[in-house]
N, C-alpha and C positions, 0 to 999 in steps of 0.2 A: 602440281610440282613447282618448284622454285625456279625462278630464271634463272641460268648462269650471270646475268646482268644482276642481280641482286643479291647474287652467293658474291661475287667480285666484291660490289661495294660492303659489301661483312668482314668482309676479310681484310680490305684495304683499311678499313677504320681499326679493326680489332691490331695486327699488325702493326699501325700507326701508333697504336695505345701502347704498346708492346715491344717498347726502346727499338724500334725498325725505325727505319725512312722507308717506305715502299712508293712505288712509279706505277702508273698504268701505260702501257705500251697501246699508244692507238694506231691502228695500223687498218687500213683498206686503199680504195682506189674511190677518187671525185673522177667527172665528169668538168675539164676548164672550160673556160665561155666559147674556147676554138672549137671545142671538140673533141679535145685528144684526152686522154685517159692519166690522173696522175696518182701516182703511185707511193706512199711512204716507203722512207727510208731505212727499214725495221728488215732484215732479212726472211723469207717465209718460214713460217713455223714457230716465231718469237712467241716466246710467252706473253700470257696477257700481263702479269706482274711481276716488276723487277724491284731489288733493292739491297738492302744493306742493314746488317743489326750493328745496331751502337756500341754495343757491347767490346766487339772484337774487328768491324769494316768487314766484317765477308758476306760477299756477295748471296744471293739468292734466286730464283727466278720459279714463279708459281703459274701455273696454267691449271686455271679453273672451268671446271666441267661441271653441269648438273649431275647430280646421281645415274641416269641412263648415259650421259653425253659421250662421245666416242673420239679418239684422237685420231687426228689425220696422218697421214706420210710425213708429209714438210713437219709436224707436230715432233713424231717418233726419229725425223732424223735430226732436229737440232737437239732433242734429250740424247741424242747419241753420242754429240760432240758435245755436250755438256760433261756425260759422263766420262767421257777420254780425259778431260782435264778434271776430275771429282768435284765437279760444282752443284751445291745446294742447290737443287733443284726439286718437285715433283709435281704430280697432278694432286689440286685440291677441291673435295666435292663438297667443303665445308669448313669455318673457320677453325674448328678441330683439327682438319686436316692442314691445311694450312701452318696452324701454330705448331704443330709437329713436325713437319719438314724443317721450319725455321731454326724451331730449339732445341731440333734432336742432329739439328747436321745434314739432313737423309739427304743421300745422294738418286734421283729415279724414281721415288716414289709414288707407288701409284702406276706407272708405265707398264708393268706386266699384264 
């Protein structure tokens, strides 16, 4: 099966090919030389790709999963507050998917 790490970089290219600007959201926690634990600045549950088509400036945000891959809570509640404000959003297990959310609009996709 495919990594989610290499369905991302498909998608990021193919997207970028694909009058988008798209981001990758890096987000976990390092270990500082103190000791203490630091934290990105990404709220939990951010998708892994954000961006914008050239076309029109509207926004996007893609959370990619392999084909089994399973969304978390923090995952399901920031698609929730995506959807309260109807922002291009979905899960993609492929850059099919992907390019579908993007240039079909789709608002959750994926999320049920």
């Amino acid at each position: 099966m495919e990594s989610e790490h290499s369905i991302q970089k498909k998608i990021e290219l193919a997207l970028s090919q694909h009058q988008c600007h798209v981001f990758r959201a890096n987000v976990g926690k390092i270990r500082t030389p103190d000791g203490r634990f630091f934290t990105t600045g990404l709220p939990s549950g951010y998708p892994d790709l954000h961006g914008f088509r050239n076309v029109d400036g509207k926004m996007f945000y893609i959370e990619v999963k392999t084909k089994t891959g399973k969304l978390r809570d923090d995952q399901i509640a920031f698609h929730n507050m995506l959807m309260s404000y109807n922002i291009i959003h979905g899960v993609a297990r492929s850059v099919k998917d992907a390019l579908m959310i993007v240039d079909g609009g789709l608002c959750g996709y994926g999320y049920d």
